[in-house]
Each structure stands twice: as structure tokens, then as C-alpha cells.
C-alpha distance (Angstrom), angle and dihedral (degrees) to the residues before:
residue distance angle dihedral
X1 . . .
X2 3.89 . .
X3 3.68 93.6 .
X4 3.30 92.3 45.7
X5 4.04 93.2 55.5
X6 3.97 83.7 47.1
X7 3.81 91.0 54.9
X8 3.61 97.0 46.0
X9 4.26 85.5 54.4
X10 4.00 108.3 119.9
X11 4.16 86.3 -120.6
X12 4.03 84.2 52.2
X13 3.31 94.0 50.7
X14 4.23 90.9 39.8
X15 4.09 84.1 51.6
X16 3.88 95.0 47.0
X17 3.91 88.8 -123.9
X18 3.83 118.3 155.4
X19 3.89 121.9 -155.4
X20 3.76 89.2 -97.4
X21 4.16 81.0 73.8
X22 3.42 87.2 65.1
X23 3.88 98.9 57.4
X24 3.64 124.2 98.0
X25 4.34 87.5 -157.0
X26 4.17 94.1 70.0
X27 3.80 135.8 45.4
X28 3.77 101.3 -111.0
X29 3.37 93.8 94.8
X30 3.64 114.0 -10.2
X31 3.93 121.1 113.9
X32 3.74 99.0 -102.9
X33 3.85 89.3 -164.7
X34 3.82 83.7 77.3
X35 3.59 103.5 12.7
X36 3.66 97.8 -115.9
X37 4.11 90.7 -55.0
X38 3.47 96.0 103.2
X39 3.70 92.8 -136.7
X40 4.00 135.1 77.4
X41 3.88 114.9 -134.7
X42 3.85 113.4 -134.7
X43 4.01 116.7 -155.1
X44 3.40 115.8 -148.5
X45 3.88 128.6 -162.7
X46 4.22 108.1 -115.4
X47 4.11 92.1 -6.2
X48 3.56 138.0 85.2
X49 4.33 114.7 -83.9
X50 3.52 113.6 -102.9
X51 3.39 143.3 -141.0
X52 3.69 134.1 -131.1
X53 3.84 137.6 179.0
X54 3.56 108.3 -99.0
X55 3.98 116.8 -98.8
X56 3.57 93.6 -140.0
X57 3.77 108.5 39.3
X58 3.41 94.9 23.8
X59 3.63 81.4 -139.5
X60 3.44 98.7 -52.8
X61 3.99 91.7 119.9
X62 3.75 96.9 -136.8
X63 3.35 151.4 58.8
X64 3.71 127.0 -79.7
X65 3.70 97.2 -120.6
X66 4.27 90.3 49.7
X67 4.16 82.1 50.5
X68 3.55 94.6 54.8
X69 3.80 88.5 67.3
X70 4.22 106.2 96.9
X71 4.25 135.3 -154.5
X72 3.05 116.9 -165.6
X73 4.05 88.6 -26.8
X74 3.76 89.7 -48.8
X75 4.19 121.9 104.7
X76 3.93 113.8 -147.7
X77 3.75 95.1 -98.3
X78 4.09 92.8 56.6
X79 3.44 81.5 48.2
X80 3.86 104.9 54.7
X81 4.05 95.5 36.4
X82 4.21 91.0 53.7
X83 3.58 120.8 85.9
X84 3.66 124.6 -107.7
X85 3.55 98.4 -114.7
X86 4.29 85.4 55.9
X87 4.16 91.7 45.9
X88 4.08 106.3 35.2
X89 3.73 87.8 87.3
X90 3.58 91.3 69.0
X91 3.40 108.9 61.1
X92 3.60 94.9 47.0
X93 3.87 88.9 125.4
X94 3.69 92.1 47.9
X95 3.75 99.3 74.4
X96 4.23 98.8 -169.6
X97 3.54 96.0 51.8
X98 4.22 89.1 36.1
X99 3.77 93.0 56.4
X100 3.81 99.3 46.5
X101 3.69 89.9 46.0
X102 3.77 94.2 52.0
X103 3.85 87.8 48.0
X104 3.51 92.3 55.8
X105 3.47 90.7 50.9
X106 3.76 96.3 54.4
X107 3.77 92.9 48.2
X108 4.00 89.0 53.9
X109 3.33 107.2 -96.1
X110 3.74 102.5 115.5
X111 3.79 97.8 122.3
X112 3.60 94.2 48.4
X113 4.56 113.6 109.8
X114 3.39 117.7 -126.7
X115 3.74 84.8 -137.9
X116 4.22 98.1 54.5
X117 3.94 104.4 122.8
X118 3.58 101.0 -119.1
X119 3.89 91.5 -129.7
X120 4.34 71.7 80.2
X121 3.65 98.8 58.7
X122 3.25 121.6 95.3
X123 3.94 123.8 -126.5
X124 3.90 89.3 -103.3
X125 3.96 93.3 49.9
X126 3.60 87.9 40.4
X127 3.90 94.3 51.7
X128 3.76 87.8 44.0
X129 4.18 98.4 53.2
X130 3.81 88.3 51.4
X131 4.07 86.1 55.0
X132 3.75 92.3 41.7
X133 3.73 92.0 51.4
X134 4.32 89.5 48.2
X135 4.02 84.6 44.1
X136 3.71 97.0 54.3
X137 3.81 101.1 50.4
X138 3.54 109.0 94.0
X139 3.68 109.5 -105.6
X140 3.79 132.3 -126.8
X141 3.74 94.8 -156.9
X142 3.57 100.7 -105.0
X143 3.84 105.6 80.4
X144 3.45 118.7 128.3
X145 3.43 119.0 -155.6
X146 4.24 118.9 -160.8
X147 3.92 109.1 -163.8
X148 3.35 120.0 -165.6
X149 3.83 111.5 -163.4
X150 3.60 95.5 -31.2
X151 3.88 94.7 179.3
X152 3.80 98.7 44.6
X153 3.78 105.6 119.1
X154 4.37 99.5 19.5
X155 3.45 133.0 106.3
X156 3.68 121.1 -117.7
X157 4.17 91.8 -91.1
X158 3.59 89.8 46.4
X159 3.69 89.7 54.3
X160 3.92 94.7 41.8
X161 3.80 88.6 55.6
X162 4.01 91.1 47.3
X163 4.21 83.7 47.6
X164 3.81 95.5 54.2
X165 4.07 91.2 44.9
X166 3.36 95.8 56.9
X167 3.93 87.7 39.9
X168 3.80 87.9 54.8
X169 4.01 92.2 49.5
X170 3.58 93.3 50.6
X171 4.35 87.6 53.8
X172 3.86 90.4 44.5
X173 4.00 88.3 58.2
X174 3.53 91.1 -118.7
């Protein structure tokens, strides 16, 4: 939804650039120094690969032309790095993205980057993005939601915050 809001910019638009531009998973506007990672793996003989910051990007993840391209004074790869709780403001117009964000806020992932491969995440923050993204579609009153050991793996506030959602879906009917 992001990229799509990026594409549908008035300098998007002026540039001919599609939301596909504004994905880090396809060449058409990607860094291909890095491949959209942002950093450049080093192999090493008897040691551990490492990683540097891309020389291009400078781990950015795209090209210069695709950063350029502005919301609301922000270009995609601002956008992606910040947390949550610094970006939700933004799409307050754009309702889908809005609600999801919000949702992941209340469930305590706030300081979580839209950006952060999910190979990063751990299983909680995983388990908790795929509730988020449920939670924030509007609901028709007849979802069913099947949790299996919601809690395993959170702390106490994490849990308390997963608690009152689920208390506060229950009062809103849904």
C-alpha cells in the first residue's frame, strides 16, 4: 500500500514511475549494487562473511532518481528505516495503511521499521505483524480468529497489550 501511495505522488506520476519503482524486491528501482539489501556481503577465507554498507546506496536500497520522489516531505527510504511510532502520523489520510500501523502500535510493535527484512524479526514480532495485519482490516463481524499460544515468547507488557486488544475487539462486536 506504501508504494502504491508513492506512485500515485504528483512527481511519480511527472517521472512515469509505477509502485513497482518503489520496491526493494525488483530492478526498477532497487540499487542493484546491493540488490535492494542495502548492504554488500564480504566472504572471507576461514572467518565468518561480512557485511558492509553498500557503496552505492549507502544503504539507502534504491536509486537516487526513485529517492528523489517525496510524501509528505519524506522519500521511501526515510520512510522504511523510521520507526512506526515516528511515521504513523503520516498516513493518517490513508486509512489501510493508518489502521494496521496503529494496530501494530498497540500490540507493541512501535519501534519496529517497516523496512526490517523479516529474516530479522524474531518469532514473537513475527507472530505479532501477522495479528496486526488481521487486526487492522476492518471487520465484517464474522471473523474468527484461532490463536495458538499467543503469549508464548512475550514479556508480561507485551502480553498485557495483546490482553486489552483482544478485550477491545470483543467490546467493538467484532
Amino acid at each position: 500500500a506504501i508504494r502504491n501511495i508513492f506512485a500515485k505522488t504528483k512527481d511519480a506520476k511527472n517521472r512515469g514511475m509505477g509502485n513497482s519503482n518503489f520496491s526493494i524486491n525488483v530492478k526498477a528501482g532497487r540499487c542493484e549494487c546491493c540488490q535492494g539489501t542495502g548492504m554488500q556481503k564480504i566472504e572471507l577465507n576461514y572467518l565468518p562473511d561480512s557485511f558492509i554498507l553498500c557503496p552505492e546506496c549507502n544503504g539507502k536500497r534504491f536509486e537516487d532518481r526513485i529517492l528523489q520522489v517525496k510524501f509528505k516531505g519524506k522519500n521511501i527510504s526515510e520512510i522504511l528505516d523510521a520507526p512506526i511510532d515516528d511515521i504513523v502520523d503520516l498516513f493518517e489520510d490513508e486509512v489501510s495503511v493508518y489502521q494496521k500501523l496503529k494496530c501494530m502500535i498497540k500490540i507493541g510493535l512501535g519501534y519496529l521499521s517497516l523496512g526490517r527484512m523479516s529474516m530479522n524479526l524474531s518469532g514473537g514480532e513475527a507472530q505479532r505483524i501477522k495479528l496486526a495485519k488481521a487486526l487492522g482490516i476492518k471487520s465484517t463481524g464474522k471473523n474468527l480468529y484461532i490463536l495458538d499460544e499467543p503469549t508464548s515468547g512475550l514479556n508480561e507488557k507485551d502480553i498485557k497489550k495483546f490482553i486489552d486488544i483482544l478485550i477491545e475487539l470483543q467490546q467493538n462486536g467484532e
